[in-house]
N, C-alpha and C positions, 0 to 999 in steps of 0.2 A: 166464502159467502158474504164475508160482514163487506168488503172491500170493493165487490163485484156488483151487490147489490141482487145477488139470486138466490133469492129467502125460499123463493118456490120451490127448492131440494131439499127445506128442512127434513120434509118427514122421511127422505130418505137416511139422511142422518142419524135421524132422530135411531128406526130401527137397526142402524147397524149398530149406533152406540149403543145400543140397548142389547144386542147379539155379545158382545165384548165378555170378559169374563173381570172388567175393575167394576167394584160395586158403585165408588164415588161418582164415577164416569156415570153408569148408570141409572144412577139416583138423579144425575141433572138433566140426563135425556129425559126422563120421566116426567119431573116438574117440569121443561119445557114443555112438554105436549098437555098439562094443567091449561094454559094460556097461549095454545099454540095461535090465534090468530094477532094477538098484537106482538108474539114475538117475530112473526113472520112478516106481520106489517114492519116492525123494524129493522129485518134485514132486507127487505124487499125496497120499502121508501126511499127516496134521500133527504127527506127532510129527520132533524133529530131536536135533540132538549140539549145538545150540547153547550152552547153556548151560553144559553138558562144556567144550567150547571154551574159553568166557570163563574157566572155574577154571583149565584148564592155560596160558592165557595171564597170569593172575594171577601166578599159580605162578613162571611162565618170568620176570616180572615181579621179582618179587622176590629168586628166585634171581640173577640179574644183579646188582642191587643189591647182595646182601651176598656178592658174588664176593671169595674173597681174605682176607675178613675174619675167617672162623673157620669148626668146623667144623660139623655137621649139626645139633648141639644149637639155636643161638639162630637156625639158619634152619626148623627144623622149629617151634620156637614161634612164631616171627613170621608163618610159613606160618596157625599156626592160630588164633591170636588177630586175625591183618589180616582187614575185614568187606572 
């Protein structure tokens, strides 16, 4: 589904995972059907937050690094100058 982009057989998913007899399996069937229509919108859309993701993990990246060292000045340029 996540690949093909056809969210619209979640909820058949959803019931079989939930027929199954692993509880874990079954607990996250569950929670998905909590928020079942933006989980559907994101396997359904092709648009995502991937890329978002990968800058704030950059980000989180480098922050760590220059933990300690100084203050926001030479972590805001290293922030913008790192490709």
């Amino acid at each position: 589904m996540m690949t093909t982009l056809t969210g619209e057989r979640l909820p058949e998913w959803i019931e079989a995972t939930e027929a199954i007899d692993l509880a874990p399996l079954r607990g996250f069937a569950h929670n998905l059907r909590r928020d079942l229509p933006a989980v559907t919108a994101g396997f359904t859309l092709r648009w995502n937050s991937g890329p978002v993701e990968g800058h704030v993990n950059r980000i989180k990246m480098l922050k760590r690094q220059m933990f300690g060292r100084a203050n926001l000045d030479p972590l805001r340029h290293r922030i913008l100058l790192t490709p």
